[in-house]
DOKOL-752912 format. One record per residue (C-alpha): x, y, z; residue in one letter. Coordinates in steps of 0.1 Angstrom, whole numbers, plus 5000, padded with zeros to 4 digits. Layout:
BEGIN
@x->X; y->Y; z->Z; residuo->a
...
//
This chain:
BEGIN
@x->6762; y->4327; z->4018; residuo->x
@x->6757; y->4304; z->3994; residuo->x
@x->6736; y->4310; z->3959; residuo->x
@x->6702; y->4295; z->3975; residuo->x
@x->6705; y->4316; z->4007; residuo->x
@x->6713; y->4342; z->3991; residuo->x
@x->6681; y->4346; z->3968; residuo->x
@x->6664; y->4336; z->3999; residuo->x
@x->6677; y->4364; z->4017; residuo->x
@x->6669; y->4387; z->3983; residuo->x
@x->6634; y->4377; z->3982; residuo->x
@x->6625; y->4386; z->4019; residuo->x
@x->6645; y->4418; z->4013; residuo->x
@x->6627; y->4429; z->3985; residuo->x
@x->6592; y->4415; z->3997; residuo->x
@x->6597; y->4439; z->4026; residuo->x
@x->6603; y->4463; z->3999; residuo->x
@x->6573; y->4457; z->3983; residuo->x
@x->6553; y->4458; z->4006; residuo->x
@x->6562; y->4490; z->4021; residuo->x
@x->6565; y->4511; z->3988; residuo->x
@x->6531; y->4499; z->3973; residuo->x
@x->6530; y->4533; z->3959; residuo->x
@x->6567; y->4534; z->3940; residuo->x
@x->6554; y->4502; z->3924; residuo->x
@x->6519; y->4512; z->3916; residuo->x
@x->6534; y->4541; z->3903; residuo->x
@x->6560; y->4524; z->3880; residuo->x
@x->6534; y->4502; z->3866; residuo->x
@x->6515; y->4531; z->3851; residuo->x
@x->6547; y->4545; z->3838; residuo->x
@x->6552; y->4513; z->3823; residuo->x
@x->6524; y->4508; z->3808; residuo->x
@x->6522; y->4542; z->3789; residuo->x
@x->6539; y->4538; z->3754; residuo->x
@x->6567; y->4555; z->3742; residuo->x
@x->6554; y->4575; z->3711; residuo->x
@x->6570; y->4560; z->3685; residuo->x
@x->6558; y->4580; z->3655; residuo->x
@x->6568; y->4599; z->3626; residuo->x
@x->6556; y->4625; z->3609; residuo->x
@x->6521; y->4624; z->3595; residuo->x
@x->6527; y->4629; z->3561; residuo->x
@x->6561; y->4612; z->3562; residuo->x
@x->6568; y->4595; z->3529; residuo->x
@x->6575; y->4555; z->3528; residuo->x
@x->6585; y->4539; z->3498; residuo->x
@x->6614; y->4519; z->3481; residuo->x
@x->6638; y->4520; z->3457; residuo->x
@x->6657; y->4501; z->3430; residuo->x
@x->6676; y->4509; z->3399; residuo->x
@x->6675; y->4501; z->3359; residuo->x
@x->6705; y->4479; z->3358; residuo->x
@x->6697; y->4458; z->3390; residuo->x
@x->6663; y->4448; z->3375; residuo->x
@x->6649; y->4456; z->3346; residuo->x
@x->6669; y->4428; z->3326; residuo->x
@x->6659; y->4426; z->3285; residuo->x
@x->6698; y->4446; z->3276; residuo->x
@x->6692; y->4438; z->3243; residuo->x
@x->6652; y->4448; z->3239; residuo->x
@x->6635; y->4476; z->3220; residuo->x
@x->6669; y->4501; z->3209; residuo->x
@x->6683; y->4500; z->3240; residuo->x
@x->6721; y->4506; z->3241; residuo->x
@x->6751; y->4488; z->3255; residuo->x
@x->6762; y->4504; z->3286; residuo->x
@x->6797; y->4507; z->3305; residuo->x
@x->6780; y->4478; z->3333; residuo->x
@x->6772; y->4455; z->3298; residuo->x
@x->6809; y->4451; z->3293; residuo->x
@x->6822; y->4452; z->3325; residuo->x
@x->6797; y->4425; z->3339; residuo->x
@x->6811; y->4406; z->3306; residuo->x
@x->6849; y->4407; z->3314; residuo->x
@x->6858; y->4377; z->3332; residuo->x
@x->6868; y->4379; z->3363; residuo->x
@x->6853; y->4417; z->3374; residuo->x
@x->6817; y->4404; z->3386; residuo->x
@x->6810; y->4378; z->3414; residuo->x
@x->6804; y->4343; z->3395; residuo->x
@x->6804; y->4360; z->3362; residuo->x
@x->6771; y->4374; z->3368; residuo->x
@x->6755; y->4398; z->3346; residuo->x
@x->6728; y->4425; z->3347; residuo->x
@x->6713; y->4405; z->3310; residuo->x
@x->6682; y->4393; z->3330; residuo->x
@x->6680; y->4404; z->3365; residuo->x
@x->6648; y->4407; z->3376; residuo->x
@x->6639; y->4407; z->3340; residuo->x
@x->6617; y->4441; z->3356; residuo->x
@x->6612; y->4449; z->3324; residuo->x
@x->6590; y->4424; z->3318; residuo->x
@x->6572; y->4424; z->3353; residuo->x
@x->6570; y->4458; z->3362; residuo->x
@x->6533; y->4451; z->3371; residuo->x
@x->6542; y->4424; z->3395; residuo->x
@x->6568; y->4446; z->3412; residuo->x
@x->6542; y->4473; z->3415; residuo->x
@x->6520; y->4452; z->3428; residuo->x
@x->6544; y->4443; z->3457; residuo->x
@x->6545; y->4474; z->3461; residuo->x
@x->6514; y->4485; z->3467; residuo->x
@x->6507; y->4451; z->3490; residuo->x
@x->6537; y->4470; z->3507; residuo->x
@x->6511; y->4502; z->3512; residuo->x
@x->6543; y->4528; z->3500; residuo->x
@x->6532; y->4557; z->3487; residuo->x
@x->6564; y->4564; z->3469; residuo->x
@x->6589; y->4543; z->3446; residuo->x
@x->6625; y->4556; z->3440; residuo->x
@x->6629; y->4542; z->3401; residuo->x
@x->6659; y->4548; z->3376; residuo->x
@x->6658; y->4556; z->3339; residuo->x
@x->6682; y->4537; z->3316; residuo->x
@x->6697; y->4563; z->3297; residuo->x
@x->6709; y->4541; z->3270; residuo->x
@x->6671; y->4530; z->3265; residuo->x
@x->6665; y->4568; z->3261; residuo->x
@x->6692; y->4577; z->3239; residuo->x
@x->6713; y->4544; z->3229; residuo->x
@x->6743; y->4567; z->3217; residuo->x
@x->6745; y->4587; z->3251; residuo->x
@x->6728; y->4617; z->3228; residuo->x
@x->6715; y->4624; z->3194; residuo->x
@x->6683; y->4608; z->3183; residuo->x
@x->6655; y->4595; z->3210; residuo->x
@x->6646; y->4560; z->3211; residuo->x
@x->6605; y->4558; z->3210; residuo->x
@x->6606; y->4529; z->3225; residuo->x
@x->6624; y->4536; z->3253; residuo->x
@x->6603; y->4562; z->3261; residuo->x
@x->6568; y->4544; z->3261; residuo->x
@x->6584; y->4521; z->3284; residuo->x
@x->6593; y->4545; z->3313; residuo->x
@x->6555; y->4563; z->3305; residuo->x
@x->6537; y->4529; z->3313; residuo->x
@x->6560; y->4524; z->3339; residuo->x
@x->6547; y->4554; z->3356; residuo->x
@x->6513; y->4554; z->3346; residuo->x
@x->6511; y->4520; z->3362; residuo->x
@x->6524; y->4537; z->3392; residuo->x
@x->6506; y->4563; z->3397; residuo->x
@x->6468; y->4542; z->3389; residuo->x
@x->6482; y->4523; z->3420; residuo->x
@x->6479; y->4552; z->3438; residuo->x
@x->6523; y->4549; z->3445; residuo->x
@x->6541; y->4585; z->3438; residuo->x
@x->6572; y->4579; z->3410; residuo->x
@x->6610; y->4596; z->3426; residuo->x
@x->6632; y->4590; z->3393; residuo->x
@x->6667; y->4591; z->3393; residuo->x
@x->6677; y->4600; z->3360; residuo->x
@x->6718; y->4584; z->3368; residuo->x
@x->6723; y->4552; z->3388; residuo->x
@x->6753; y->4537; z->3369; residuo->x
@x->6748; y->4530; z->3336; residuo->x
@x->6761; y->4549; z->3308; residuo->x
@x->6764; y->4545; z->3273; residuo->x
@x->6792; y->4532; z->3263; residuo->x
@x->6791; y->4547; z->3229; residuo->x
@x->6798; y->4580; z->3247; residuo->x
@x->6834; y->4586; z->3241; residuo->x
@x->6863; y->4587; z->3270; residuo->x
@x->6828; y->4582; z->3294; residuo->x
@x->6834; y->4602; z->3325; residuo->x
@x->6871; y->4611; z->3318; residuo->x
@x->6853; y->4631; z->3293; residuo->x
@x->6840; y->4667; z->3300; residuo->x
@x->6813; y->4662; z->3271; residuo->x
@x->6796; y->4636; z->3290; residuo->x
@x->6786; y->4663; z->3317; residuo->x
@x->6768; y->4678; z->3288; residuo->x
@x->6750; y->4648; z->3272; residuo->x
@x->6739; y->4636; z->3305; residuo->x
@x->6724; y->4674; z->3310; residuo->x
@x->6704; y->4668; z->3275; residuo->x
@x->6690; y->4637; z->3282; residuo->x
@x->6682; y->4646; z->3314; residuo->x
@x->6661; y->4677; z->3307; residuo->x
@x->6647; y->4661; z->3278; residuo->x
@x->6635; y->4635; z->3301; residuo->x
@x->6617; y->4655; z->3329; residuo->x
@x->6601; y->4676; z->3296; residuo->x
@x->6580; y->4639; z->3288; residuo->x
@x->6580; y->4629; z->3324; residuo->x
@x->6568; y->4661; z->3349; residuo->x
@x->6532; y->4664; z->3336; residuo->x
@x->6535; y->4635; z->3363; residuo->x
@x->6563; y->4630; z->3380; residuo->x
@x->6573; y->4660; z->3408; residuo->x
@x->6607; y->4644; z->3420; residuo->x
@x->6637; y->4642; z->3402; residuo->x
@x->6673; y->4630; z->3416; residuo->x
@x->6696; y->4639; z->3393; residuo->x
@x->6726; y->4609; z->3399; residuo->x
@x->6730; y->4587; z->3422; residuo->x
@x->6761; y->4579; z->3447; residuo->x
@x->6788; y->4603; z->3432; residuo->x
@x->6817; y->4587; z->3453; residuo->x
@x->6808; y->4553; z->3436; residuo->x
@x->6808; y->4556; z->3400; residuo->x
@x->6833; y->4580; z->3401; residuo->x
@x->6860; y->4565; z->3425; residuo->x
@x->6850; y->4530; z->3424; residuo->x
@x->6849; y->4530; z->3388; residuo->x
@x->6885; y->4552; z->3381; residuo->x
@x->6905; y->4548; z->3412; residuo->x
@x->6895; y->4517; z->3433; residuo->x
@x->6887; y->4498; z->3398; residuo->x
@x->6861; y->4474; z->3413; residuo->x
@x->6830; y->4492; z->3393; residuo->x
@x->6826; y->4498; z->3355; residuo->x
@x->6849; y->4509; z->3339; residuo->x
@x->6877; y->4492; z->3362; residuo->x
@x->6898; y->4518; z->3360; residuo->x
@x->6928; y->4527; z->3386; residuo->x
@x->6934; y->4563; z->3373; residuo->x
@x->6963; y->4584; z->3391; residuo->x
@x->6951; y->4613; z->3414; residuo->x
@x->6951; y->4640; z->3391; residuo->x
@x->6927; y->4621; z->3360; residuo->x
@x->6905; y->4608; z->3390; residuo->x
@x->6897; y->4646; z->3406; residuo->x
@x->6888; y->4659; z->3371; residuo->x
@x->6865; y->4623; z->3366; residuo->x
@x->6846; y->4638; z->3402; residuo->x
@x->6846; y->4668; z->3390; residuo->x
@x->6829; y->4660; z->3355; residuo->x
@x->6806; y->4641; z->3378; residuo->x
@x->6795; y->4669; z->3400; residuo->x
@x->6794; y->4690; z->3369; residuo->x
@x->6770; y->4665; z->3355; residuo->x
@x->6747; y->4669; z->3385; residuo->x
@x->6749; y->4702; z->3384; residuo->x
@x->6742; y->4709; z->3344; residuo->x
@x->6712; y->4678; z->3350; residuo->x
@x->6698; y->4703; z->3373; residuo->x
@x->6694; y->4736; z->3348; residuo->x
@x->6685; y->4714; z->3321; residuo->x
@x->6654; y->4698; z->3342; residuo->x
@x->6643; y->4733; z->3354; residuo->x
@x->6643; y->4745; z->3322; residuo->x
@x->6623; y->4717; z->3311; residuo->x
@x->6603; y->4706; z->3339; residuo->x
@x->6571; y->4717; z->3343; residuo->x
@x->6563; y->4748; z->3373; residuo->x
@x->6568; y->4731; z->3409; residuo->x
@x->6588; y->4700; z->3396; residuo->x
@x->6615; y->4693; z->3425; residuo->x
@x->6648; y->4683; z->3420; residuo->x
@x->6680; y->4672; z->3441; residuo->x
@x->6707; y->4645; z->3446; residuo->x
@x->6709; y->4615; z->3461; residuo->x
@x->6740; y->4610; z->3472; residuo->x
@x->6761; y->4582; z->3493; residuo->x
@x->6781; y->4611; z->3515; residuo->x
@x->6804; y->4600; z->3542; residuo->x
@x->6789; y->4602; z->3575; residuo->x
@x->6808; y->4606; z->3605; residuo->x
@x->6791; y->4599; z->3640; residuo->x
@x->6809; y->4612; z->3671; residuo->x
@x->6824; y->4589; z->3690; residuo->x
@x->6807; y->4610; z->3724; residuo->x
@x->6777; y->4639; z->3720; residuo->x
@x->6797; y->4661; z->3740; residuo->x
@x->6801; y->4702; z->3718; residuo->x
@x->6837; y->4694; z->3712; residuo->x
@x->6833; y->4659; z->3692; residuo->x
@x->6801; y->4674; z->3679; residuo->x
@x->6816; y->4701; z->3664; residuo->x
@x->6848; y->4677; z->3651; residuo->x
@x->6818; y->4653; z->3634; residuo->x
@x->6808; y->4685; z->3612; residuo->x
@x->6840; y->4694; z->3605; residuo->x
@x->6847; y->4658; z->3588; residuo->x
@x->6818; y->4654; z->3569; residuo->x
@x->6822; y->4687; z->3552; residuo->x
@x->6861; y->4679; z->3544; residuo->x
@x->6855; y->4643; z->3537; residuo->x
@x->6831; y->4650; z->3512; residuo->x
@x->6846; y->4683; z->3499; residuo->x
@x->6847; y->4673; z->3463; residuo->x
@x->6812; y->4657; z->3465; residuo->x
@x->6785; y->4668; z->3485; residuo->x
@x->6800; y->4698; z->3498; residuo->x
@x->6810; y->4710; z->3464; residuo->x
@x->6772; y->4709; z->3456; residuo->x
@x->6759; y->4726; z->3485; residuo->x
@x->6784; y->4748; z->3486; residuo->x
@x->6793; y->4760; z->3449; residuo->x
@x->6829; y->4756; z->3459; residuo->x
@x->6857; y->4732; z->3466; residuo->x
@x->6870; y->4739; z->3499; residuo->x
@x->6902; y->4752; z->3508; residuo->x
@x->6913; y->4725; z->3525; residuo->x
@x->6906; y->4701; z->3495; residuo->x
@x->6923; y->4722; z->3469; residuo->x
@x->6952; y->4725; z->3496; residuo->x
@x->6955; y->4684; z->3496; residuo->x
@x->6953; y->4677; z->3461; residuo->x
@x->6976; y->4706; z->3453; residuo->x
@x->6992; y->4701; z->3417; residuo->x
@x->6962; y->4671; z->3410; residuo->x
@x->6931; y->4695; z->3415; residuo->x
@x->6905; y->4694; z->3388; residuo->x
@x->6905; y->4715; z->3361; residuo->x
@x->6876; y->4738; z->3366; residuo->x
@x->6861; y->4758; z->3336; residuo->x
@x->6843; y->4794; z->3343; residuo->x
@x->6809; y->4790; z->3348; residuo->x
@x->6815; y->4748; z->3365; residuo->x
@x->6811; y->4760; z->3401; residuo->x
@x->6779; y->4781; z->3395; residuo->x
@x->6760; y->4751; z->3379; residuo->x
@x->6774; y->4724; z->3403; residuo->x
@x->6762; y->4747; z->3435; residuo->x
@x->6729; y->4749; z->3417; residuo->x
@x->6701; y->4754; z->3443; residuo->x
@x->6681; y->4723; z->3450; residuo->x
@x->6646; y->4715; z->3468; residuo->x
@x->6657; y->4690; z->3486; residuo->x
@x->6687; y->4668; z->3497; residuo->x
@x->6685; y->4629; z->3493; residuo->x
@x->6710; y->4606; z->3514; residuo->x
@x->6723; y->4569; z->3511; residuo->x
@x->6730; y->4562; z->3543; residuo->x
@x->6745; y->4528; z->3558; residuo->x
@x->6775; y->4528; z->3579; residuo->x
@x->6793; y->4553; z->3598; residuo->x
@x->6826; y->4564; z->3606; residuo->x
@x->6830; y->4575; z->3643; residuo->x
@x->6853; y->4604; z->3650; residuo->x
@x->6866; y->4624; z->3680; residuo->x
@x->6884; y->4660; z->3687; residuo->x
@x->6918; y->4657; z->3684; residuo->x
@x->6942; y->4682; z->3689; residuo->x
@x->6967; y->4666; z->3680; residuo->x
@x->6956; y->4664; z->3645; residuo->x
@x->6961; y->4694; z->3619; residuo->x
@x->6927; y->4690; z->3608; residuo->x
@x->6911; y->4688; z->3648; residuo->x
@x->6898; y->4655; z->3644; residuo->x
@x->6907; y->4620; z->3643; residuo->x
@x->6885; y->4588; z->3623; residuo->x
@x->6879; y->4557; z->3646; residuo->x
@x->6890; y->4527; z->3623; residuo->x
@x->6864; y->4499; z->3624; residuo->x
@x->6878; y->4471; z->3644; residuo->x
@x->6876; y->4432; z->3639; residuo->x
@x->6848; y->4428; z->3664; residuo->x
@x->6832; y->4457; z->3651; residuo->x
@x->6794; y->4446; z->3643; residuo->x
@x->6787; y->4444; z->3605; residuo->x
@x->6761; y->4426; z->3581; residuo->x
@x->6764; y->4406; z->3549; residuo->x
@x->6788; y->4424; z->3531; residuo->x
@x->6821; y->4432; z->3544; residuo->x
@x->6816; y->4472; z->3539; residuo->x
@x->6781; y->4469; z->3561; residuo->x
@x->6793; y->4482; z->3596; residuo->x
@x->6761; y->4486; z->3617; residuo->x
@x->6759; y->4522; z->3634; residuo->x
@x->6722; y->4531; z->3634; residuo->x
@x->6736; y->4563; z->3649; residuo->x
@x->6749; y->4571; z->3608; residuo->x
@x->6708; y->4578; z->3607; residuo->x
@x->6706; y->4606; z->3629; residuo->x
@x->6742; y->4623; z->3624; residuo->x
@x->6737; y->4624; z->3583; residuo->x
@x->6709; y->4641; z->3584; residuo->x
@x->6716; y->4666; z->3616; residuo->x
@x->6751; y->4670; z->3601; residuo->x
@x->6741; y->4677; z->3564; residuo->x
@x->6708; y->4699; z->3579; residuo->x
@x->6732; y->4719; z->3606; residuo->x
@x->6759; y->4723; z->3577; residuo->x
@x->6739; y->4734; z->3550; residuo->x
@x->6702; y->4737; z->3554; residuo->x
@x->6686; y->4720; z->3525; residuo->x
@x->6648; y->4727; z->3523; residuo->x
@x->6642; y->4691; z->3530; residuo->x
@x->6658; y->4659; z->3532; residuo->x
@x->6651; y->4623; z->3518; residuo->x
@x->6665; y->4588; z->3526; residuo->x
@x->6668; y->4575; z->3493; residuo->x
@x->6683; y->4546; z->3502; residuo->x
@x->6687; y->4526; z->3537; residuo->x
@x->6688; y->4484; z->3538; residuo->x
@x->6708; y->4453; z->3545; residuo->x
@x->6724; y->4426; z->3524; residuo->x
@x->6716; y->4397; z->3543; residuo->x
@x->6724; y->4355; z->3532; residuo->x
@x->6689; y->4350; z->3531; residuo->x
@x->6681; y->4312; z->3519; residuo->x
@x->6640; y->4301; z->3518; residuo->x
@x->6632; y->4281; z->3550; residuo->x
@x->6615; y->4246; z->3549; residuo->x
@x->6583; y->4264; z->3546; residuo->x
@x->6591; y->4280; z->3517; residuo->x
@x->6595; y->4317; z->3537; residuo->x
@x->6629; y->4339; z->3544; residuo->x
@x->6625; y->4348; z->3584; residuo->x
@x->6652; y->4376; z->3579; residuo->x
@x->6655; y->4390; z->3615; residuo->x
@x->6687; y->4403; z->3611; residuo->x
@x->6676; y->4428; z->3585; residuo->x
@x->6642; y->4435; z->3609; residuo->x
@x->6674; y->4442; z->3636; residuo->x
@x->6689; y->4465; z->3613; residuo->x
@x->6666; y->4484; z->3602; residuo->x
@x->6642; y->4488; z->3636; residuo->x
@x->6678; y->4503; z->3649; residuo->x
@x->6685; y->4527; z->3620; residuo->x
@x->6646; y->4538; z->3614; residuo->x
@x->6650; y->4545; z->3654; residuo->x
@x->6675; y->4568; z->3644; residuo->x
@x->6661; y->4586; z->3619; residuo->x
@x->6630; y->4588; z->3635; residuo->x
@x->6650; y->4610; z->3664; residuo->x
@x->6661; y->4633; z->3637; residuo->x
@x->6623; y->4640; z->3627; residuo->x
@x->6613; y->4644; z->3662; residuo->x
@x->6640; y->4674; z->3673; residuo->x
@x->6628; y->4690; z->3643; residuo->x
@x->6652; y->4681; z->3612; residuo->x
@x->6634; y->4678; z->3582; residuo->x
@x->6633; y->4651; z->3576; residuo->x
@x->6604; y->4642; z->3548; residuo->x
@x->6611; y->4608; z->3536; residuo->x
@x->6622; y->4570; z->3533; residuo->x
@x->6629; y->4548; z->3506; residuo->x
@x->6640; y->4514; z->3521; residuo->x
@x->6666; y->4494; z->3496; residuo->x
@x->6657; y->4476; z->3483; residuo->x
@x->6620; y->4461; z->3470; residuo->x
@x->6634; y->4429; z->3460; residuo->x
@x->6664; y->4408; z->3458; residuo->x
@x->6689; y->4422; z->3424; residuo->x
@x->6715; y->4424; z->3405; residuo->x
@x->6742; y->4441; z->3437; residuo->x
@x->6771; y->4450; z->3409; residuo->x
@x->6806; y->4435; z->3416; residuo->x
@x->6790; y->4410; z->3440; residuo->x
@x->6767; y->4396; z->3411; residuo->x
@x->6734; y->4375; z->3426; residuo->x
@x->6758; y->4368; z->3460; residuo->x
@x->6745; y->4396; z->3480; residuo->x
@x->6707; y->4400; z->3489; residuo->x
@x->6692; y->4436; z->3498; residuo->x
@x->6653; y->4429; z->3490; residuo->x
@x->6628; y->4421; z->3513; residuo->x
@x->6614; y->4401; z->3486; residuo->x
@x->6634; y->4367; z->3481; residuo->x
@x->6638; y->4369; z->3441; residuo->x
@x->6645; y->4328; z->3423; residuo->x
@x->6666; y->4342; z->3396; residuo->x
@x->6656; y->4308; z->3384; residuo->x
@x->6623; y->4312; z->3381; residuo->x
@x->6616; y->4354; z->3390; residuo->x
@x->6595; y->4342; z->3419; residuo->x
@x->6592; y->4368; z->3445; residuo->x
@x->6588; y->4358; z->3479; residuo->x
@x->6582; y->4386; z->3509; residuo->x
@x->6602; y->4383; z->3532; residuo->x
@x->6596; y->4386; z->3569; residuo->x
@x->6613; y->4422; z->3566; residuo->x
@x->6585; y->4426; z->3541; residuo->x
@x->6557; y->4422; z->3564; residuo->x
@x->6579; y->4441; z->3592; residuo->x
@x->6581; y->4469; z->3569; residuo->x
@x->6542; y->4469; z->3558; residuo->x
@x->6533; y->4472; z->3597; residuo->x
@x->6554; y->4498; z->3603; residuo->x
@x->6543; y->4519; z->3573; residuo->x
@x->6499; y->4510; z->3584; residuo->x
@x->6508; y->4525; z->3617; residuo->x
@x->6532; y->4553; z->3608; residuo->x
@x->6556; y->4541; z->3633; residuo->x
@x->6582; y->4521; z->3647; residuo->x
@x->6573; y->4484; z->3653; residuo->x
//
């Protein structure tokens, strides 16, 4: 039978169908035209997010200090293009604009960083005024636009005049002064702190990998006891912005954890995910939730554990209101017996799908497994996204516009996810989409574009992108669009 006869033969076929089963049909038309619900919670939390270095610009402006990403951006050859964090956005100058994108946006919440070295341009000591009025309009601009500030007090950028930087103990300390003495000016009006941000990054990326300030490529021991000075920091942050906070101020981390997906949802590769995200993150994010580093991580570094002081365990297990995550890839993993540890991690393939940058595997599935995992694990009081996005190579069309659906793709995929998580119950509270606009993306300079606003570094227009309006729709109707 021959193409034509045969869709001959297929049309009588089913028109006989049809005709007989009126009732299937009629049936699976009203099936069909009764929406999935789509929703999330009614008080879920949209926002975005951004960080100090990326784009605020003005390095050199009202006391602030040099940082460890001003002289790393400023040694040849570490920074895409020999780009530099001098200008950015130049935020610091627009922060009004950038608000008002925001609020166009309708968020309700903006994840913000504090330059530390604008704060205290040493790393301690004496406060900068200046520095200080800054972050206060800042947030006062904020809030008379209705939008709810989430600082960071740690995305990055550290004095440089503190000595020895992370390798140092002391820095732990200083960073637990100028925290505290931040949320003492700041929590008559802001009621979420995130003490640092991404642990695995500027402590391994910075001391072991060497592609993030400082550019170091420590041996094992010197990097464990940079990780653990890093934990420690978070930890110490915490006490200090209890003690100084005012009643009801809420504090966490937000953190870049591992997050392993299993390759099937059958118990046994369930049950292998959990085990690797606590392991793999053993001297990270489980050391925090758990007040402890694991056996199995004290067993593998062996001689090159970290040195760990009485008291250090205590502070970094602190107990916090809420868990934020960094979430965008995954790492797939199945039960394996074979394995001493019971599990096995899927290597991402050639073919494997992936965006702009060459880390960005897609797995929208990373949304609902890091927060079941991290809820399942260790039942944090509530859980934030405080960062999910896309570098895409946006470029302006002849219209002037950036039609970006690949990041719509991406992100309609992974909000999918994490609005499964919030539907069987996990809780789930929050979502800061990275990032507002179009910055300063570290070692990759200007090259690599997260915003769903198109930023001219020429000129600091900002364009919205079609991710923009994407993400405005979905926030007006609370649900996935």
């Amino acid at each position: 039978m021959d193409r034509r006869n045969f869709m001959k033969h297929g049309m009588a076929v089913g028109g006989a169908a049809l005709a007989t089963g009126g009732g299937t049909l009629a049936a699976a038309q009203t099936a069909a035209q009764t929406p999935l619900d789509q929703s999330f919670p009614k008080d879920f939390l949209w926002g975005c997010a951004t960080a100090s270095y990326q784009i605020e610009g003005a390095v050199k402006e009202d006391g602030r200090g040099q940082t460890n990403w001003d002289v790393f951006s400023h040694t040849p050859g570490k920074v895409a293009n020999g780009d530099t964090g001098d200008i950015a956005c130049d935020s610091y100058h627009r922060y009004r604009e950038d608000i008002g994108l925001l609020r166009n946006l309708g968020v309700k919440a903006y994840r913000l960083s504090l330059a530390w070295s604008r704060i205290f341009p040493e790393g301690r000591g004496k406060p900068n005024p200046k520095g200080i009025d800054y972050y206060n309009r800042v947030i006062d601009a904020l809030l008379d636009a209705g939008i709810q500030p989430n600082v960071t007090m740690f995305h990055w950028d550290l004095p440089q005049a503190l000595p020895g930087g992370w390798q140092n103990r002391d820095t732990a300390k200083a960073f637990a002064d100028y925290a505290g003495f931040m949320a003492g000016k700041l929590s008559d009006r802001v009621h979420r702190f995130m003490t640092v941000n991404e642990l695995r990054c500027f402590t391994d990326l910075g001391h072991m990998v060497g592609t993030h300030a400082p550019g170091l490529k420590l041996p094992p021991a010197q990097v464990n006891q940079v990780r653990h000075h890093g934990v420690l920091a978070h930890g110490l942050g915490v006490q200090a912005i209890r003690a100084h906070a005012k009643a009801g101020t809420e504090v966490g981390i937000a953190d870049n954890a591992n997050i392993y997906v299993p390759a099937i949802e059958t118990p046994e590769h369930i049950a292998a995910t959990k085990k690797a995200m606590r392991e793999d993150n053993a001297m990270f994010l489980t050391a925090v939730m758990e007040g402890r580093y694991i056996d199995s991580y004290l067993a593998s570094a062996g001689a090159d554990a970290p040195k760990v002081q009485a008291g250090d365990m205590a502070a970094i297990g602190s107990p916090l209101d809420f868990v934020a995550l960094n979430i965008y890839t995954p790492t797939f993993v199945k039960a394996d017996a074979n394995d001493p540890r019971g599990y096995a991690t899927l290597p991402h393939l050639p073919q494997s799908p992936r965006m702009a940058s060459p880390w960005l595997y897609v797995g929208p599935e990373a949304a609902y497994w890091g927060v079941r995992a991290v809820s399942e694990l260790w039942k944090p009081k509530a859980i934030y996204i405080s960062e999910n996005g896309t570098s895409a190579d946006d470029t302006l069309n002849a219209s002037g516009l950036v039609d970006d659906s690949d990041r719509i793709m991406y992100l309609r995929n992974y909000l999918g996810q994490f609005r499964r998580a919030a539907a069987e119950g996990y809780p789930l509270k929050g979502y800061f989409l990275w990032s507002l606009m179009d910055n300063f993306e570290w070692a990759d300079g200007y090259t690599k574009r997260f915003g769903i606003h198109y930023v001219d570094f020429a000129t600091q227009k900002r364009t919205p992108k079609l991710s923009a309006l994407w993400y405005k729709e979905l926030i007006r109707r609370n649900a996935l669009v």
